[in-house]
Biopython code that builds the backbone (N, CA, C, O; Angstrom):
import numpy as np
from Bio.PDB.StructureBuilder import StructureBuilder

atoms = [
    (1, "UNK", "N", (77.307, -34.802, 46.366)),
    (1, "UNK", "CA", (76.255, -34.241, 45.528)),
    (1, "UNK", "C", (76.751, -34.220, 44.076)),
    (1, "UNK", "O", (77.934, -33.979, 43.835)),
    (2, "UNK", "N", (76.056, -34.413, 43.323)),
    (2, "UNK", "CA", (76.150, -34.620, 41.572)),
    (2, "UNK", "C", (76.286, -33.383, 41.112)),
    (2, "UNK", "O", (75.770, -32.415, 41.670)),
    (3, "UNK", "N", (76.902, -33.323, 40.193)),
    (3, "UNK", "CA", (77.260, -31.640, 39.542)),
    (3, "UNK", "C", (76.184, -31.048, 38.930)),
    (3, "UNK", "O", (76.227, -29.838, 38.711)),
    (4, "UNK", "N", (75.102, -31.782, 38.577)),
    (4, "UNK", "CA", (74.050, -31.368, 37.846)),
    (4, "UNK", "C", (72.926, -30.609, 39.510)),
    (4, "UNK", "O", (72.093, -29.715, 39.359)),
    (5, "UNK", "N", (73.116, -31.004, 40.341)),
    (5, "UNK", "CA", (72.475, -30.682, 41.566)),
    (5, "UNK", "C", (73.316, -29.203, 41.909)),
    (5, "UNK", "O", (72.890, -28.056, 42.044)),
    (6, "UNK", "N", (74.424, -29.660, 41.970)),
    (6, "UNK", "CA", (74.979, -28.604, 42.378)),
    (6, "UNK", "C", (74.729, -27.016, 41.412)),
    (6, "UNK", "O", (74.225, -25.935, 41.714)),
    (7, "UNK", "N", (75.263, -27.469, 40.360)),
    (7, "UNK", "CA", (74.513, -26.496, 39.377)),
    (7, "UNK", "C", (73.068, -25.469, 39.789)),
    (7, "UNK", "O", (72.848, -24.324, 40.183)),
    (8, "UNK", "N", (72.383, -26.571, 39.450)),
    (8, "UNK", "CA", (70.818, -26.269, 39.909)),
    (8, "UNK", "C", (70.628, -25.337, 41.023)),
    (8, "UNK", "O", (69.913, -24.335, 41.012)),
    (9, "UNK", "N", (71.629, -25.951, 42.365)),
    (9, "UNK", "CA", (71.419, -25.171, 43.638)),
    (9, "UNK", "C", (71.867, -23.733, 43.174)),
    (9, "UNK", "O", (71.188, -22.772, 43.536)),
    (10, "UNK", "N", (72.741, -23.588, 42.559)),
    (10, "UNK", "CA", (73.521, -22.232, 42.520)),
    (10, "UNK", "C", (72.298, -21.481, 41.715)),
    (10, "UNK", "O", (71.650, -20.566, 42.223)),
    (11, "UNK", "N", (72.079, -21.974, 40.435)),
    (11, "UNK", "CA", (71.109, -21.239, 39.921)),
    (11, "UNK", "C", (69.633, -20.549, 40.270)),
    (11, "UNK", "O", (68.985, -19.561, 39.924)),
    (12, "UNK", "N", (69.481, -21.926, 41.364)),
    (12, "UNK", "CA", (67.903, -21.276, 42.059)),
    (12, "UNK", "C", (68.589, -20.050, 43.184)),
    (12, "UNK", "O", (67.663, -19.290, 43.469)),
    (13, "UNK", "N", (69.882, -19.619, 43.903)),
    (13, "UNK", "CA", (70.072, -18.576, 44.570)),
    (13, "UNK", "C", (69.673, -17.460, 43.363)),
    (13, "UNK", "O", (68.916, -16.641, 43.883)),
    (14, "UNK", "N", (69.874, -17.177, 42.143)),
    (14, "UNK", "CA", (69.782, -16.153, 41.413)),
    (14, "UNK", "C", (68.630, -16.013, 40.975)),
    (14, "UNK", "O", (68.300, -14.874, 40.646)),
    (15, "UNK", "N", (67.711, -17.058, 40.839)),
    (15, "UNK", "CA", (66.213, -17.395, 40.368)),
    (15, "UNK", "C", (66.410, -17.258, 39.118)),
    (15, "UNK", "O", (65.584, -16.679, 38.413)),
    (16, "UNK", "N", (67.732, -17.855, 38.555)),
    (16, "UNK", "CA", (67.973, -18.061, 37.019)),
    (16, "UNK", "C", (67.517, -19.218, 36.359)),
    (16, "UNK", "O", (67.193, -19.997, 37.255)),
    (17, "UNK", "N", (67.282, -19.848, 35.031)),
    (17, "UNK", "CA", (67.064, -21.383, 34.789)),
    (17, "UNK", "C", (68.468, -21.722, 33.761)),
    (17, "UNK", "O", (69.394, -20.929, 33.592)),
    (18, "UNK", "N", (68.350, -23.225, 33.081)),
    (18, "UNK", "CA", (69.410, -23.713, 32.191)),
    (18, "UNK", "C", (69.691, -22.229, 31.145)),
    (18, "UNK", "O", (70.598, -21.418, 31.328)),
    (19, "UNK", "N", (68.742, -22.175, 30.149)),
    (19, "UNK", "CA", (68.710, -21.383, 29.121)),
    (19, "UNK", "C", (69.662, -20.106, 29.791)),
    (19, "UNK", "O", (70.757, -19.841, 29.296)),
    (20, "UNK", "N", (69.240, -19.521, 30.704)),
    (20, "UNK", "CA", (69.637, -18.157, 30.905)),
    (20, "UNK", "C", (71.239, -18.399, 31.471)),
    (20, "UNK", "O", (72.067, -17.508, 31.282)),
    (21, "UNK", "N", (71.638, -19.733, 32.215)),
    (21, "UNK", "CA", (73.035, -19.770, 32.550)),
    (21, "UNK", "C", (74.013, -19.669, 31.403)),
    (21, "UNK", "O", (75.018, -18.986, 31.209)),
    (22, "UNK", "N", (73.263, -20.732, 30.602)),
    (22, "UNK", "CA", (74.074, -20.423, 28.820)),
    (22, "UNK", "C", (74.244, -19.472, 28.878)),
    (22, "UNK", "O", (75.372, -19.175, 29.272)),
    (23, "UNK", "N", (73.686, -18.806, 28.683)),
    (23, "UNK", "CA", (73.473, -16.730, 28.071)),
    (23, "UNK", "C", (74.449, -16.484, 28.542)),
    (23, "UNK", "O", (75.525, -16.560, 27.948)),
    (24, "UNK", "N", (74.300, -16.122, 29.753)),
    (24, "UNK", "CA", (75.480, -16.046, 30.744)),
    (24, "UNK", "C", (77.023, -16.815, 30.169)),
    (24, "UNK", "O", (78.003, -16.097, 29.967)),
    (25, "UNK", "N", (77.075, -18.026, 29.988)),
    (25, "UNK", "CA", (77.817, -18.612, 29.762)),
    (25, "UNK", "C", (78.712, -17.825, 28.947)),
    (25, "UNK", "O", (79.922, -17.601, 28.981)),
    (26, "UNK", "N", (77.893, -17.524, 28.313)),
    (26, "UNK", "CA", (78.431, -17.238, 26.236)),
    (26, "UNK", "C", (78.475, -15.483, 26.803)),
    (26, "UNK", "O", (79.111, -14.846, 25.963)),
    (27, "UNK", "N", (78.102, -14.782, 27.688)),
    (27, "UNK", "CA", (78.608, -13.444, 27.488)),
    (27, "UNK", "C", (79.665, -13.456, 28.166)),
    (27, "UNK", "O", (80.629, -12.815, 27.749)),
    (28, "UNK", "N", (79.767, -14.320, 29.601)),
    (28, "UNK", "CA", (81.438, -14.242, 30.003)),
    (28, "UNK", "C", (82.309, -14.438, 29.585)),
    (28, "UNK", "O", (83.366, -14.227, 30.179)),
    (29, "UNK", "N", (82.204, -15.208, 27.682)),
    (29, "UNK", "CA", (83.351, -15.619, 27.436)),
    (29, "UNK", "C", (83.667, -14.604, 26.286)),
    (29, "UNK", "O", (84.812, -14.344, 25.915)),
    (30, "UNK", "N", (82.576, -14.086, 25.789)),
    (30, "UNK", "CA", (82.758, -12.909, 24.630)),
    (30, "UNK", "C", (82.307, -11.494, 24.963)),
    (30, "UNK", "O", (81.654, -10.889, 24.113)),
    (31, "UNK", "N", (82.607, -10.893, 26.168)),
    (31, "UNK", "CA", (82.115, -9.718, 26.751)),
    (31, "UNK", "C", (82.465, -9.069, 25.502)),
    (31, "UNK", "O", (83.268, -9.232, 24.584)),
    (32, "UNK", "N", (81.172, -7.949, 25.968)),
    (32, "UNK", "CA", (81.008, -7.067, 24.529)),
    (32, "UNK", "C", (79.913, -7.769, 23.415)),
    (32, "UNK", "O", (79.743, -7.175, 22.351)),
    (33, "UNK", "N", (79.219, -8.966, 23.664)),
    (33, "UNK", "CA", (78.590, -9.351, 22.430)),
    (33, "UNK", "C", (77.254, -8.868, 22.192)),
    (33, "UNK", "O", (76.561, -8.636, 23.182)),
    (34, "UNK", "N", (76.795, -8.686, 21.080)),
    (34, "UNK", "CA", (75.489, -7.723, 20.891)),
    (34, "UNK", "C", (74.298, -9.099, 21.296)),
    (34, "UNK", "O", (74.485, -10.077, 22.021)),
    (35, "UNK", "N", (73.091, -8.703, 20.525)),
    (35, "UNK", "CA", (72.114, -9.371, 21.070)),
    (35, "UNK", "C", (72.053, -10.450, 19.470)),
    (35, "UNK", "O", (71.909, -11.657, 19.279)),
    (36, "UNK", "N", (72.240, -9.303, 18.606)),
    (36, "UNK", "CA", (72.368, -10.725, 17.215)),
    (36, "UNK", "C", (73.497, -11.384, 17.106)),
    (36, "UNK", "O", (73.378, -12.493, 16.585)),
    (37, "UNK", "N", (74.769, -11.007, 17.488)),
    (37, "UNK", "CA", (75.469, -12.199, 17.678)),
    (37, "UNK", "C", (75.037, -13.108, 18.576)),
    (37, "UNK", "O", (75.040, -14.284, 18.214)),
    (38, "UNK", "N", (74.524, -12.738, 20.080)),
    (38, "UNK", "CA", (74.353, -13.660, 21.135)),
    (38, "UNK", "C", (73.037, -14.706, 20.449)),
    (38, "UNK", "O", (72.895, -15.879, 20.797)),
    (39, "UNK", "N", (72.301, -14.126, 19.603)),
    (39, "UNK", "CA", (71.485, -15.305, 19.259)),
    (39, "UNK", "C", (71.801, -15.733, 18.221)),
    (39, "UNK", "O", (70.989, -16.535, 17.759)),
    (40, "UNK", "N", (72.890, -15.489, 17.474)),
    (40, "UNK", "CA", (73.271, -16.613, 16.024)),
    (40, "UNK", "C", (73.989, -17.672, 16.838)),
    (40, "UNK", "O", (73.685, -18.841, 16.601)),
    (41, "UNK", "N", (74.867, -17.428, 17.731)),
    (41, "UNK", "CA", (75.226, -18.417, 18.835)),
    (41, "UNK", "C", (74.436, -19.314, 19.608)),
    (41, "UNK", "O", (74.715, -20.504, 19.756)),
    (42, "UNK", "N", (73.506, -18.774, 20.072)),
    (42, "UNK", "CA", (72.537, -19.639, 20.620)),
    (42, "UNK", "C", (72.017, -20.342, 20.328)),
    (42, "UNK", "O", (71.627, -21.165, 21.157)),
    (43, "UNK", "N", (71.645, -20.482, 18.825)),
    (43, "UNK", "CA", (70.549, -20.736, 17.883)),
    (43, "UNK", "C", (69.103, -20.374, 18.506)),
    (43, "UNK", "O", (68.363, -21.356, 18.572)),
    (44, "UNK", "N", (68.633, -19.341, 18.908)),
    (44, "UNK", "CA", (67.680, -18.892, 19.714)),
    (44, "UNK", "C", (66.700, -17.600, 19.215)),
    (44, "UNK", "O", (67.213, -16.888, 18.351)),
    (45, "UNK", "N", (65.664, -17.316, 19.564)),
    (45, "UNK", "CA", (64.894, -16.088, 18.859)),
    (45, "UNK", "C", (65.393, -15.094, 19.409)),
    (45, "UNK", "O", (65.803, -15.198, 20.565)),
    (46, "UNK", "N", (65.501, -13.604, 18.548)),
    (46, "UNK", "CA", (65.841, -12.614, 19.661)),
    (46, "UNK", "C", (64.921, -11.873, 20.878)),
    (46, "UNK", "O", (65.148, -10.939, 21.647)),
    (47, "UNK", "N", (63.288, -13.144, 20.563)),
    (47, "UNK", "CA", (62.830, -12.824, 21.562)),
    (47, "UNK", "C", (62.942, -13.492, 23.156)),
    (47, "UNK", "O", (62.539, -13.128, 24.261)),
    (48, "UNK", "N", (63.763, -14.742, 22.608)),
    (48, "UNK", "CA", (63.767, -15.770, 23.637)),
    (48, "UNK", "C", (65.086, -14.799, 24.414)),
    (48, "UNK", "O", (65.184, -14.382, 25.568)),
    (49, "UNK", "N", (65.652, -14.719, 23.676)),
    (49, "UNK", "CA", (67.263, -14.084, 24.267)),
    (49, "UNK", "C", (66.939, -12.895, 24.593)),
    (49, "UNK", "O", (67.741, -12.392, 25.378)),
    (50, "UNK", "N", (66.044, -12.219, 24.289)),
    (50, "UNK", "CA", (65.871, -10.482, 25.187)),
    (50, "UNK", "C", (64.871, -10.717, 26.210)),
    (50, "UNK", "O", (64.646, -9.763, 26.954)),
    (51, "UNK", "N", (64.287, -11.687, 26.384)),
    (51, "UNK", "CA", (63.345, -12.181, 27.900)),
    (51, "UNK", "C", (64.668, -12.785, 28.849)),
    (51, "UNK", "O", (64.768, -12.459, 30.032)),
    (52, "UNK", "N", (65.640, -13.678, 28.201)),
    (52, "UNK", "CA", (66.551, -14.466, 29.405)),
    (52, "UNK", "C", (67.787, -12.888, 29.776)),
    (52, "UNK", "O", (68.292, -12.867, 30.899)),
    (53, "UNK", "N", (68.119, -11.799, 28.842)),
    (53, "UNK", "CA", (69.068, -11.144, 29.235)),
    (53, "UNK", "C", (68.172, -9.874, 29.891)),
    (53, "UNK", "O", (68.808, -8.905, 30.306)),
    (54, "UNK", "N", (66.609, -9.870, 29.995)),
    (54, "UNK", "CA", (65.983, -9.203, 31.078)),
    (54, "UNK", "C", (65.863, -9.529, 32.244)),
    (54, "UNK", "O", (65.910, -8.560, 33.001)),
    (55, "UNK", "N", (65.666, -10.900, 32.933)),
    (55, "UNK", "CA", (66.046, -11.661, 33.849)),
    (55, "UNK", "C", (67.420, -11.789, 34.584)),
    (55, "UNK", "O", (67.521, -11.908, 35.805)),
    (56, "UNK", "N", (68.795, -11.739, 33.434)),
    (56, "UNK", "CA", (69.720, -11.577, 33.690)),
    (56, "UNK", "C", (70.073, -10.057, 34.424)),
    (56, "UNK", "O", (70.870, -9.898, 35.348)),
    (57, "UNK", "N", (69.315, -9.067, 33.802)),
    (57, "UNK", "CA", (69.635, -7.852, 34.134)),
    (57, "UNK", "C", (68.870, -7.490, 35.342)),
    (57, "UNK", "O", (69.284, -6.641, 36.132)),
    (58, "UNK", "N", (67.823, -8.087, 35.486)),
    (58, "UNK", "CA", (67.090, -7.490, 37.001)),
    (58, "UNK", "C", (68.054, -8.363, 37.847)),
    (58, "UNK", "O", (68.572, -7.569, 38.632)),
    (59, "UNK", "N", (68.513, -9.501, 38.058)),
    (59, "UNK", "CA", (69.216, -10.318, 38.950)),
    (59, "UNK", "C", (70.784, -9.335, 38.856)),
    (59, "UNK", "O", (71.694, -9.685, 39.607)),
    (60, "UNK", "N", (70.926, -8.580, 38.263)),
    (60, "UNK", "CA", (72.256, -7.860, 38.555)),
    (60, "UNK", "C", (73.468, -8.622, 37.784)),
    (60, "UNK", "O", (74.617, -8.355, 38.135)),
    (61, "UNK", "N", (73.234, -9.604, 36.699)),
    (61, "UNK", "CA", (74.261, -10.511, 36.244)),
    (61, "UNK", "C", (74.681, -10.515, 35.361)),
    (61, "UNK", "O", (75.498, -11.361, 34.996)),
    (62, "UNK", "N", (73.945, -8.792, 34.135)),
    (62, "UNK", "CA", (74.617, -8.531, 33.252)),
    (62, "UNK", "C", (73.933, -7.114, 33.010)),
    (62, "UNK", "O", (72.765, -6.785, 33.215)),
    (63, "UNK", "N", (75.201, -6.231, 32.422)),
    (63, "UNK", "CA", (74.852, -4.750, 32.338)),
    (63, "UNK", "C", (74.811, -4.884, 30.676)),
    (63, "UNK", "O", (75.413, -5.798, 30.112)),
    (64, "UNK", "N", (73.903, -3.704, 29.820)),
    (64, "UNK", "CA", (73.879, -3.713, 28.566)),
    (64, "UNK", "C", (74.342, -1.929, 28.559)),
    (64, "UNK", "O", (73.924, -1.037, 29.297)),
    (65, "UNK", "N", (75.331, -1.857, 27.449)),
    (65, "UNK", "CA", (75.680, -0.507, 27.386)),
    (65, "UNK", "C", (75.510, -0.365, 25.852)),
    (65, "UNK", "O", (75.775, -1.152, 24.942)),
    (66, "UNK", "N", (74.934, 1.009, 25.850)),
    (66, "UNK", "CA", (75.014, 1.323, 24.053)),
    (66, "UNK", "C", (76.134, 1.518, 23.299)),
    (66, "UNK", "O", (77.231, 1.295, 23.812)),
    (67, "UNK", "N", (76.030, 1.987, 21.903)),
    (67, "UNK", "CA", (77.029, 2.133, 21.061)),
    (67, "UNK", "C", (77.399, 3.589, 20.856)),
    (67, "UNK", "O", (76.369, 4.257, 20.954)),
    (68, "UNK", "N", (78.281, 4.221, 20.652)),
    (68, "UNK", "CA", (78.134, 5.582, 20.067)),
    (68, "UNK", "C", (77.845, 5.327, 18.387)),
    (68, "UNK", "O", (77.357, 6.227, 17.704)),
    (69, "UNK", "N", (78.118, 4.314, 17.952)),
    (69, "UNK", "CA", (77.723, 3.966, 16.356)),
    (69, "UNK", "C", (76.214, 4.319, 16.257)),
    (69, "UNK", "O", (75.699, 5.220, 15.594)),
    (70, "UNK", "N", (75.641, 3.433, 17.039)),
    (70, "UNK", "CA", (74.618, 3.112, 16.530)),
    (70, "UNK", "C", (73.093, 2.835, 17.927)),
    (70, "UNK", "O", (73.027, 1.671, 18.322)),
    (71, "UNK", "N", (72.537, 3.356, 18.255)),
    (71, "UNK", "CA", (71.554, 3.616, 19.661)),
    (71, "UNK", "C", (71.072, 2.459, 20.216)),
    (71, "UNK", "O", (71.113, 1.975, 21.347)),
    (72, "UNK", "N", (70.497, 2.046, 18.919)),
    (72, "UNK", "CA", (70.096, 0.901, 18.849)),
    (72, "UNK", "C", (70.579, -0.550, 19.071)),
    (72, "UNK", "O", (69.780, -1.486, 19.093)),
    (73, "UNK", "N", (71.829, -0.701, 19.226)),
    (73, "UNK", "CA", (72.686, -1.751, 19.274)),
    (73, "UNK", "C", (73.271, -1.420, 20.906)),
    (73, "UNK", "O", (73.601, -0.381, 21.479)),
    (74, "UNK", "N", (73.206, -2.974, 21.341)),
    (74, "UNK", "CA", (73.425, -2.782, 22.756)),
    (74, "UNK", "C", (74.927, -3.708, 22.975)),
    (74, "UNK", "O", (74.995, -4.794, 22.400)),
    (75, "UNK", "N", (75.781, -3.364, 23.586)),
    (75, "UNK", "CA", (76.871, -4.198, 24.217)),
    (75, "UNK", "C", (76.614, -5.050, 25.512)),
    (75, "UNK", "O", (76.297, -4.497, 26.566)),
    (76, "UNK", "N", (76.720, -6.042, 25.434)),
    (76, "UNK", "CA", (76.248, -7.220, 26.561)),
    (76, "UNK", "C", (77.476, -7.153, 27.767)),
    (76, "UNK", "O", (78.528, -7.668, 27.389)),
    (77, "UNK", "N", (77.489, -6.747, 28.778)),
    (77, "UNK", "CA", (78.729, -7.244, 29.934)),
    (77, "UNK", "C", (78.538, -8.240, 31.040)),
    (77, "UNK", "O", (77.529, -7.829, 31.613)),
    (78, "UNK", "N", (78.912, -9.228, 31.602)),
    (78, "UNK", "CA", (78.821, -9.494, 32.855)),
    (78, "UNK", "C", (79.153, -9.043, 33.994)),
    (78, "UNK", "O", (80.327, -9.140, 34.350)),
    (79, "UNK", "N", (78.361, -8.553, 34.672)),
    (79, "UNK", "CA", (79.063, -7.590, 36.029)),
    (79, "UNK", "C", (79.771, -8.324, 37.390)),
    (79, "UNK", "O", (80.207, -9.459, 37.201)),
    (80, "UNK", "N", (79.851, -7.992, 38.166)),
    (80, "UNK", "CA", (80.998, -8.593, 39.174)),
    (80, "UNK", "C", (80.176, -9.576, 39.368)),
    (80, "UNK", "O", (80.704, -10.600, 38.934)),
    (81, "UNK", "N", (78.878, -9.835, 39.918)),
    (81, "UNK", "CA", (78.079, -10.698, 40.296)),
    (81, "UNK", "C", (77.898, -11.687, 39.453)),
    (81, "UNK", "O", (77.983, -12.818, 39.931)),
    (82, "UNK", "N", (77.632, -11.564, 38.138)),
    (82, "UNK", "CA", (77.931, -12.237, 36.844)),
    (82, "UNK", "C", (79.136, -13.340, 36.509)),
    (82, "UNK", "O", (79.284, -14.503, 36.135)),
    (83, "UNK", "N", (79.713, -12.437, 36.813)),
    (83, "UNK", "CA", (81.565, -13.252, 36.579)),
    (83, "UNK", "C", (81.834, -14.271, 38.033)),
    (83, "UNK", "O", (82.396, -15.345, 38.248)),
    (84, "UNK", "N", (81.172, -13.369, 38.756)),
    (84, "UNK", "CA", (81.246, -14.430, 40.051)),
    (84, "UNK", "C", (80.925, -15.926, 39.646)),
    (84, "UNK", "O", (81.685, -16.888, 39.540)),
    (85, "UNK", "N", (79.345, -15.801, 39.424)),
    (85, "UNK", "CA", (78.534, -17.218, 39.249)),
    (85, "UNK", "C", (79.064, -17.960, 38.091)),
    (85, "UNK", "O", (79.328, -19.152, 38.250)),
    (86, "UNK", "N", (79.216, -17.506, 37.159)),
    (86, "UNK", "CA", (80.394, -17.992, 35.789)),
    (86, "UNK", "C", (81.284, -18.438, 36.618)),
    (86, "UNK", "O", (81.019, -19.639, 36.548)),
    (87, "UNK", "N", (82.249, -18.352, 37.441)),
    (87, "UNK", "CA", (83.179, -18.785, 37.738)),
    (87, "UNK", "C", (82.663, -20.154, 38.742)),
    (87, "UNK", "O", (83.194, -21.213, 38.406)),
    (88, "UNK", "N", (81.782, -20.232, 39.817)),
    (88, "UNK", "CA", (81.299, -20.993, 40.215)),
    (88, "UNK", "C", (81.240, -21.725, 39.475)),
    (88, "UNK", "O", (82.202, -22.442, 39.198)),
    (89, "UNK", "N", (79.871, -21.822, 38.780)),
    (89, "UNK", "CA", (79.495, -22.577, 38.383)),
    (89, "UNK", "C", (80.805, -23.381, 37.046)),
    (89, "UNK", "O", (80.980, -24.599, 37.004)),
    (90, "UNK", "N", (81.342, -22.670, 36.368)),
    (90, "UNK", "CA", (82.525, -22.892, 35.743)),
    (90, "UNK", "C", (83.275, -24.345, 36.568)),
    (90, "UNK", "O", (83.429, -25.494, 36.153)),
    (91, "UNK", "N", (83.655, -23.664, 37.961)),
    (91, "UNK", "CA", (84.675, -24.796, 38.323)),
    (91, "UNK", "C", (83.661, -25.933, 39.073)),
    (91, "UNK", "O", (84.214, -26.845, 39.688)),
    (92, "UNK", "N", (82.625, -25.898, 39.039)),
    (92, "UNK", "CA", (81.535, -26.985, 39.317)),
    (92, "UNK", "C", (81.806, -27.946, 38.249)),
    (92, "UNK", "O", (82.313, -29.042, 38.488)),
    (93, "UNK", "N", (81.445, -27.518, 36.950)),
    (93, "UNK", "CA", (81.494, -28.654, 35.547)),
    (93, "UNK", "C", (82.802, -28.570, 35.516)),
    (93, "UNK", "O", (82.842, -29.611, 34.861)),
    (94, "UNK", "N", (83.985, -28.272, 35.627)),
    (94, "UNK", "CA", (85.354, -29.104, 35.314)),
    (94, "UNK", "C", (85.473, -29.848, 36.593)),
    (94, "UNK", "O", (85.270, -31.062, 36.567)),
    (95, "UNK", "N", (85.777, -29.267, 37.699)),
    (95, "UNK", "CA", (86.446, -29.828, 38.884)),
    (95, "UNK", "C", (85.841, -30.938, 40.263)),
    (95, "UNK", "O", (86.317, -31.714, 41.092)),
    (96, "UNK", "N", (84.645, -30.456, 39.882)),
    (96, "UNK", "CA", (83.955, -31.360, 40.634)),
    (96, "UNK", "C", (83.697, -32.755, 40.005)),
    (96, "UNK", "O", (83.702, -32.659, 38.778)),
    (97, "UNK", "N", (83.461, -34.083, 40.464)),
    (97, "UNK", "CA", (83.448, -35.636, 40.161)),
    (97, "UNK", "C", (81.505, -35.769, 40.277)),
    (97, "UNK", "O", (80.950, -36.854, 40.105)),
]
sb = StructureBuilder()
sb.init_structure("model")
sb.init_model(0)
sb.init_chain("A")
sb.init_seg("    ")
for serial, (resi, resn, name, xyz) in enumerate(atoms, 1):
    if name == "N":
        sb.init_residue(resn, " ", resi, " ")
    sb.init_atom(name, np.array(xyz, "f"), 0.0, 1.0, " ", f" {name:<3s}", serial, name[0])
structure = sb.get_structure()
């Protein structure tokens, strides 16, 4: 099976799409990132990116915690389930042919 299949399969268990694995992508590697960093990274709206990290959050694949700074500003985490599929899918695109 092709890595791009394989991919795909993993993602339809979470009922995630491309866009939202990125997300994912980019918070497992900078846990802790807010929602305007996560979209100067993305190059993405912060409405596109607060619909894919609501999706993320009902699927259990990322927790948002506040600031004591500031209420309004949210900290992005990947939770165990999160880091799981990151890692999957991770050693799918290096290791697999």
């Amino acid at each position: 099976m092709c890595k791009k299949m394989e991919i795909k399969n993993e993602l339809k268990k979470y009922h995630i799409n491309y866009t939202q694995e990125e997300i994912l992508f980019t918070i497992n590697e900078t846990p802790g990132i807010t929602l305007c960093e996560l979209t100067k990274r993305m190059q993405l709206s912060k409405g596109s990116v607060s619909l894919c990290l609501k999706k993320l959050e009902e699927e259990k694949l990322i927790q948002k915690f506040g600031t004591f700074d500031d209420k309004r500003v949210f900290k992005i985490h990947p939770t165990k389930i999160g880091k799981d599929l990151y890692s999957k899918i991770k050693f799918i695109k290096i290791v697999k042919i």
